[in-house]
N, C-alpha and C positions, 0 to 999 in steps of 0.2 A: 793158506788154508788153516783155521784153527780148528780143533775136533776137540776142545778141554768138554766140551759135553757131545756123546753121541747117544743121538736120536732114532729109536726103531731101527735101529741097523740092519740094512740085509744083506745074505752071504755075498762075500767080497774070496774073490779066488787069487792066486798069484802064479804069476809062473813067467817065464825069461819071453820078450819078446822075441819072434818072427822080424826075417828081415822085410818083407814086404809090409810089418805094420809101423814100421818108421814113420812114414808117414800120421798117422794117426797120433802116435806118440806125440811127435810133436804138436798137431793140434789142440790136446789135449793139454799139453804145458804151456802152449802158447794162451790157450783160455785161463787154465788156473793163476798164470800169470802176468792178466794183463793188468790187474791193479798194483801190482808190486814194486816198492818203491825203488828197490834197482831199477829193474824194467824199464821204469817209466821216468828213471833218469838216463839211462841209457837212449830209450827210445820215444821220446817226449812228445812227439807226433802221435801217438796212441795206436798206430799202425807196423806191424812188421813181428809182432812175438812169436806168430807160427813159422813162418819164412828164419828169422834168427835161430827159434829151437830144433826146428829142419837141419838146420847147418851144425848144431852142436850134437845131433843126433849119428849123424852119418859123418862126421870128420873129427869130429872131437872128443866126445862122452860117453860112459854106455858103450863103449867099442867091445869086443871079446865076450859075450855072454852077460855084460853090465847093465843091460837096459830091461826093468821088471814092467810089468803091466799088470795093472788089477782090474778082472773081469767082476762086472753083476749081470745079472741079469742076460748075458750074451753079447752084451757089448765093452769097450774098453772106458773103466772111466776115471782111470788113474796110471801114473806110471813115474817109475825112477830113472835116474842118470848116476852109476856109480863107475871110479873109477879102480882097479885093480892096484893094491901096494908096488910102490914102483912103477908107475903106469907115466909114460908123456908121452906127448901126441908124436907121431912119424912124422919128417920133413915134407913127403908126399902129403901126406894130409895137411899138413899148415897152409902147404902151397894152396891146396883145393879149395880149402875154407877159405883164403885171406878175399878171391874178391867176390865171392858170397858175401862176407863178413862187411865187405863194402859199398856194397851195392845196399843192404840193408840197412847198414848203421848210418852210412853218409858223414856229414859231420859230427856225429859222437865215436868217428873209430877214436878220435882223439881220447875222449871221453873212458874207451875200452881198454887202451892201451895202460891210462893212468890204473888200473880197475886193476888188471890184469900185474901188474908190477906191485902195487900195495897188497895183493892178498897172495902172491908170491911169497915176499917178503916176510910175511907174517906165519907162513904153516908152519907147522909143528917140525923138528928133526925125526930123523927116525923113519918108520915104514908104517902107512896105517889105510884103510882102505877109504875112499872119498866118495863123497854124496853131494854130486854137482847141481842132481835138481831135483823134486818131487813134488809132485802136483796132484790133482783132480778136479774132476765137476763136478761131481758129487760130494757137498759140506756135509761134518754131522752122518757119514754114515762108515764111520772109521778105515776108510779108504786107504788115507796117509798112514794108520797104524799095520794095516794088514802089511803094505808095503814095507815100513821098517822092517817090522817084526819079521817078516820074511825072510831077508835078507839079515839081518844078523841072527837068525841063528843056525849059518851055515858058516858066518866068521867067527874064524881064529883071532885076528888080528884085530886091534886097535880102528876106528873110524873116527873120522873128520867131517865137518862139513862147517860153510858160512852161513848163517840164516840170514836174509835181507829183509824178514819180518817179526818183530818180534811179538806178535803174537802167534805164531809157531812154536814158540820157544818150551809151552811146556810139555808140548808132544813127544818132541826129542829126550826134554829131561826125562819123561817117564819110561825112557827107554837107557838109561843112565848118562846121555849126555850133559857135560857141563859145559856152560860160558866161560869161555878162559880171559875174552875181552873185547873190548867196543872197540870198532877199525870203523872209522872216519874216512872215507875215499877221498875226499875233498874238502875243505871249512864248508861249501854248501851242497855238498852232495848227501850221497845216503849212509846211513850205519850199519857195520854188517858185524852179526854178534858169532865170531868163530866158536865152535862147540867141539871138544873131543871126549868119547867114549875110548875107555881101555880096556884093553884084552881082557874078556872075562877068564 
């Protein structure tokens, strides 16, 4: 989602998900992210974004108080995936997710795995807070901003995140993230521009 211009914006709220609206959640990031070129390297059949952010919602992301939502109007029409400094997944939960993750993904777990091992490789040292996903339905009415913005400035610490769009990319910066560098998943796969903000 880009928002470099927002258009008649109206009140956008924030506040920690409900575990009963997991669900939602993830439909919501499964829509904001169905044209997205990870995604849709990942998931090339154009089928499964809500059923996959389902699974990163309840096993993987967002676990402990990490999962934001931004309300208009009464309904949800945006929400984050952040993970706590120092945060990786429980062996129970890996186990839970894996054949979710496969039943979903099918032939691209291959595809996950390479994914998963390259932007490994790549984060930062150090302790910094992660921004696994953020989404909405609503373009153009600073949804994605409320949600940063929320959310850092209640951190202390340093944040991370991959963008797999770069037209996202100056949402973030205007929130001080910078591009540290272009991560190639593949010679034909997608580009993912890692971005770190430091402790203010």
């Amino acid at each position: 989602m880009s928002e470099e211009a927002i258009v008649d914006p109206s009140p956008v709220e924030v506040r920690r998900a409900r575990p009963d609206e997991h669900g939602r959640v993830a439909a919501v990031l499964g829509h904001a992210f169905a044209e997205d070129p990870l995604i849709r390297w990942l998931l090339p059949s154009g089928r499964g974004e809500t059923r996959l952010f389902e699974t990163l919602v309840r096993f993987q992301h967002g676990l402990h108080g990490g999962t934001d939502v931004a309300i208009c109007e009464g309904r949800i029409v945006g929400a984050s995936l952040w993970d706590r400094p120092g945060y990786s997944q429980s062996n129970r939960n890996a186990l839970l997710s894996l054949p979710r993750l496969i039943r979903v993904l099918g032939v691209s777990c291959r595809r996950a795995v390479i994914l998963e091992r390259v932007i490994q490789a790549r984060r930062p040292a150090g302790t910094f807070w992660y921004l696994a996903a953020i989404g909405a339905v609503l373009q153009r009415q600073g949804v994605g901003s409320a949600l940063v913005a929320d959310r850092l400035r209640q951190m202390p610490d340093r944040a991370y995140l991959e963008s797999s769009n770069p037209a996202n990319l100056p949402l973030y910066e205007r929130f001080g993230f910078r591009v540290t560098s272009e991560l190639r998943v593949t010679p034909a796969g997608p580009t993912l521009y890692p971005m770190l903000r430091d402790a203010p």
